[in-house]
C-alpha positions as CSV (number, residue, x, y, z in Angstrom):
1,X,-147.0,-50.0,123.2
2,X,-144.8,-53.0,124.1
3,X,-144.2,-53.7,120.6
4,X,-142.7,-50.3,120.2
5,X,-140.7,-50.8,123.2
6,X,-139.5,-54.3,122.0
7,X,-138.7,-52.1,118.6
8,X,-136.9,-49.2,120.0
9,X,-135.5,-50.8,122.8
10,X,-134.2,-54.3,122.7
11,X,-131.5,-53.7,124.0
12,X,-132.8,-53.2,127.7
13,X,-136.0,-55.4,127.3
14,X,-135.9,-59.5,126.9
15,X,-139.5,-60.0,126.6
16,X,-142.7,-58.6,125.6
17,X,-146.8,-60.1,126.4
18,X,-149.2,-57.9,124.3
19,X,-152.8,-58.5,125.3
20,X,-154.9,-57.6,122.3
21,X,-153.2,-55.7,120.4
22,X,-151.1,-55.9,117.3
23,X,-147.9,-54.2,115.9
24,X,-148.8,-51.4,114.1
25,X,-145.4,-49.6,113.3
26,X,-144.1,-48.7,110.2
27,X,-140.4,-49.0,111.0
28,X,-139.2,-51.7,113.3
29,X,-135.3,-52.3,113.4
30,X,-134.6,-54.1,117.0
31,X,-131.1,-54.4,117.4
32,X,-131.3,-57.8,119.0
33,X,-134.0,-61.0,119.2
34,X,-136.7,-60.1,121.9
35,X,-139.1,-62.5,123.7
36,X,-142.9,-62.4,122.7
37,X,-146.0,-63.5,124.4
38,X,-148.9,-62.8,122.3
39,X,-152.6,-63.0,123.4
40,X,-155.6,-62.3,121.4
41,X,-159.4,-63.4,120.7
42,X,-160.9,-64.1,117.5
43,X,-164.1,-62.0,117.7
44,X,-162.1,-59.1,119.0
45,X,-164.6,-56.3,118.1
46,X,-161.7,-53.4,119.0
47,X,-158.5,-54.7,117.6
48,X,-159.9,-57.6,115.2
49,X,-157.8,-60.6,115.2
50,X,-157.5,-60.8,111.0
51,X,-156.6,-56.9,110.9
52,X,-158.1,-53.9,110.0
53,X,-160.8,-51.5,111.8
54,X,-162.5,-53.4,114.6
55,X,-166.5,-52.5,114.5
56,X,-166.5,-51.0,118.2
57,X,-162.7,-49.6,118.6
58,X,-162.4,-47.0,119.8
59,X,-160.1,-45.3,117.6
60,X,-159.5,-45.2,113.5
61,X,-156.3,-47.0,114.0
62,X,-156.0,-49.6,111.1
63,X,-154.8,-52.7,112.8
64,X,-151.9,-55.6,111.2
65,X,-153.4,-59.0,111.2
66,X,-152.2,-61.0,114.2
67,X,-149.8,-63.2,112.3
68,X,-147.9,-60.3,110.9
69,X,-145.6,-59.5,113.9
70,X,-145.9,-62.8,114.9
71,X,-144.3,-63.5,111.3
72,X,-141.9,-60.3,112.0
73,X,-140.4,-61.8,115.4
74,X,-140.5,-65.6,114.4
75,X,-138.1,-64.2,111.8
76,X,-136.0,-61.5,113.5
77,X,-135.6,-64.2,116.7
78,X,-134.5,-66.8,114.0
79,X,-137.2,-69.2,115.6
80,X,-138.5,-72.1,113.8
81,X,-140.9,-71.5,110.6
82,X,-143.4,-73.6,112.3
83,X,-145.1,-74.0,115.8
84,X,-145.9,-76.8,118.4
85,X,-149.3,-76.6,118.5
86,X,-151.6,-78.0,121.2
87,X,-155.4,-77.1,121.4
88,X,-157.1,-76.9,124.5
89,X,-160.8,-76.1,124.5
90,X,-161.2,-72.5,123.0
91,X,-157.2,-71.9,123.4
92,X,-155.1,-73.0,120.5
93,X,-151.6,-72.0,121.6
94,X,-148.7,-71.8,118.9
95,X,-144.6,-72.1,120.4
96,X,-141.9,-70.7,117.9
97,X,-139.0,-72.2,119.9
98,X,-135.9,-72.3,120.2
99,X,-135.0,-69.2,119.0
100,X,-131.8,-67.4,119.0
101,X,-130.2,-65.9,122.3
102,X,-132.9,-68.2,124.1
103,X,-135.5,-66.4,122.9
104,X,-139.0,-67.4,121.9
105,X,-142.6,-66.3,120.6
106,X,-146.1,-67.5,121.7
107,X,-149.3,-66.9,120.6
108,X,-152.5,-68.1,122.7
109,X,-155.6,-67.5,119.9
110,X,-159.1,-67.7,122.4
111,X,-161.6,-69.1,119.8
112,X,-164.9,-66.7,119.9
113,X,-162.9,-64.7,122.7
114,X,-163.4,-61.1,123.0
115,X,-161.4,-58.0,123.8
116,X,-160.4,-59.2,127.5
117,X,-157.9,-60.1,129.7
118,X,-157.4,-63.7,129.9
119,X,-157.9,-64.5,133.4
120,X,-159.4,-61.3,134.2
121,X,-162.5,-60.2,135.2
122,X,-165.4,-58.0,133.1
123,X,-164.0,-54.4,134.6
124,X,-167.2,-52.8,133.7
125,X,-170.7,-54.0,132.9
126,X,-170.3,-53.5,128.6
127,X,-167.2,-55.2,128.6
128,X,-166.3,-58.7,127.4
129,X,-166.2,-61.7,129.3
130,X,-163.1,-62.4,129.7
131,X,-161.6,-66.8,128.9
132,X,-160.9,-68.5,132.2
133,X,-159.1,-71.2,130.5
134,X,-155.9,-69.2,130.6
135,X,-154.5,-66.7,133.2
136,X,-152.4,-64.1,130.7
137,X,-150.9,-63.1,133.8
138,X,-149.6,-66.2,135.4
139,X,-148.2,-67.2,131.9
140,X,-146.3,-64.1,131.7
């Protein structure tokens, strides 16, 4: 959902922190650069980090690969082609910056992660363990 808003409405929204998820809309045409904060585990089961249908999601909803709107906003924010990189344990974190208006993107890849809030807490028994290296909320 946040990467339709950031679509459809850049013009009233600077910036954008998907938790995994990816951006899976046909037509996007933001009329200005927008912020993005990406998050996402490699053994995401539901929205799988390389694309496609994750074995457990819940829906039939044939996901992008991460680095697709990754690619799409690096380009649309005129950001650099290639990240700062620093790895951190099971975080590897990727910064596209400076970009244009003082935009940026970001994306924190959890090694081995799976379909959690970074930070968070297992909100019921069958779901995944969430990384406690990062907080996605403080970093938002």
């Amino acid at each position: 959902m946040s990467y339709r808003l950031a679509c459809e409405l850049a013009d009233q929204i600077a910036a954008i922190a998907p938790v995994a998820d990816t951006q899976n809309i046909d037509a996007c045409q933001p009329g200005q650069p927008v912020s993005v904060i990406h998050f996402h585990s490699t053994a995401d089961i539901h929205a799988s980090y390389d694309g496609g249908v994750g074995p457990k999601s819940l829906t039939t909803l044939n996901h992008t690969p991460v680095k697709d709107p990754i690619a799409f906003w690096v380009n649309r924010d005129g950001c650099p082609a290639h990240p700062a990189t620093e790895h951190s344990g099971y975080i590897i974190h990727d910064s596209y910056t400076p970009c244009q208006q003082g935009t940026g993107v970001e994306l924190y890849t959890i090694e081995g992660g799976g379909h959690a809030w970074p930070g968070g807490v297992v909100w019921q028994e069958s779901a995944d363990q969430p990384t406690q290296e990062i907080s996605a909320t403080a970093l938002i």
